[in-house]
C-alpha positions as CSV (number, residue, x, y, z in Angstrom):
1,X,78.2,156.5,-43.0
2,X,79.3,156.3,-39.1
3,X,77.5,158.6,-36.8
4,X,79.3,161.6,-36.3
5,X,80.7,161.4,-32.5
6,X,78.9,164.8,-30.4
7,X,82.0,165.9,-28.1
8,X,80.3,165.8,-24.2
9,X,80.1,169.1,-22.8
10,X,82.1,170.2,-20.1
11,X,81.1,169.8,-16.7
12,X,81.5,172.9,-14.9
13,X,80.5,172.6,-11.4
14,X,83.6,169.6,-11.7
15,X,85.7,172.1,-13.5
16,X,85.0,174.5,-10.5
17,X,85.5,172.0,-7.6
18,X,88.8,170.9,-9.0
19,X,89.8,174.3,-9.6
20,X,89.4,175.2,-5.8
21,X,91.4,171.8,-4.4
22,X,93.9,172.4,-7.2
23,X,94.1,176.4,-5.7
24,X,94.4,175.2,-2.0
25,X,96.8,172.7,-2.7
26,X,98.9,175.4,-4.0
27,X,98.5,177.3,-0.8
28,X,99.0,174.7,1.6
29,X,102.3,174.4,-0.6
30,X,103.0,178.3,-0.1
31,X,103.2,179.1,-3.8
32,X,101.9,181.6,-5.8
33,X,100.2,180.7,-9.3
34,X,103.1,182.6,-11.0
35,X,105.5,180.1,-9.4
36,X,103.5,176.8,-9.7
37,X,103.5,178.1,-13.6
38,X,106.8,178.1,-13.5
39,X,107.4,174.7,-11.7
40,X,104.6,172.8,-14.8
41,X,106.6,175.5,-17.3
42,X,103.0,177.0,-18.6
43,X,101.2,180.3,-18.6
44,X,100.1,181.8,-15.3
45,X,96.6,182.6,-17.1
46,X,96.1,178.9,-17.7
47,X,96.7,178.4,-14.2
48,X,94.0,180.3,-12.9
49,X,91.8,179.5,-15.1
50,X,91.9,176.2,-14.5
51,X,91.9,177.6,-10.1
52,X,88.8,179.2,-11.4
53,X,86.7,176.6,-12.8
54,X,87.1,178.2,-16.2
55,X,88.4,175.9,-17.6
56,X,89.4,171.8,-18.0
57,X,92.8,170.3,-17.8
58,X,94.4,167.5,-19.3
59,X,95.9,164.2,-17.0
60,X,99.3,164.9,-18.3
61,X,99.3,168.6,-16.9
62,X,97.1,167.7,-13.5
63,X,100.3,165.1,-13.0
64,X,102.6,167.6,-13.8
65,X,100.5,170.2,-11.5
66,X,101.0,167.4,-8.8
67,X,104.0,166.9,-9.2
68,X,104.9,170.3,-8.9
69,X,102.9,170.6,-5.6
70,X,104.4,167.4,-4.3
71,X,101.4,165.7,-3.7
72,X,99.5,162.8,-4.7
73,X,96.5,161.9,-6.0
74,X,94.9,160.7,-2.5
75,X,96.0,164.4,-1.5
76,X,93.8,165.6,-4.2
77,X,91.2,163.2,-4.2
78,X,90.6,164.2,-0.2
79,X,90.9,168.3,-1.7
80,X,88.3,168.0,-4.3
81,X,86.1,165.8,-1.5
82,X,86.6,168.8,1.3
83,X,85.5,171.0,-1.8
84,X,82.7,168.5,-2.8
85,X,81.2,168.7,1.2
86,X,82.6,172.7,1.1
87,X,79.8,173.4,-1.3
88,X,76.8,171.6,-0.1
């Protein structure tokens, strides 16, 4: 019988420090979450959810949050490092 696979366990703090580049990514880009929602086509509540650490998201929906914000992924990568120094 194969071992059963144990599903990793969420890291939060990452969940959290994406969360808050995601969030001022969106504000540098003057939108509110209800309209970035609209722009990825999903929930507001998801949004900030996922603003508030609370929880993950998927690579198709980060690209689609990206896209949505016109940026790229150097422009989040250099969010999520500001975030990284931010909290230290």
């Amino acid at each position: 019988m194969p071992p059963t696979r144990r599903r990793a366990e969420p890291d939060t703090d990452a969940y959290r420090t994406l969360g808050k580049a995601l969030r001022e990514l969106r504000e540098q880009a003057g939108l509110t979450q209800e309209a970035l929602a609209a722009r990825v086509d999903i929930g507001a509540t998801y949004v900030s959810q996922v603003e508030n650490g609370h929880r993950g998201i998927r690579w198709h929906t980060l690209l689609a949050f990206l896209r949505a914000l016109d940026v790229d992924l150097r422009q989040l990568g250099e969010a999520v490092d500001k975030q990284e120094h931010h909290s230290t």
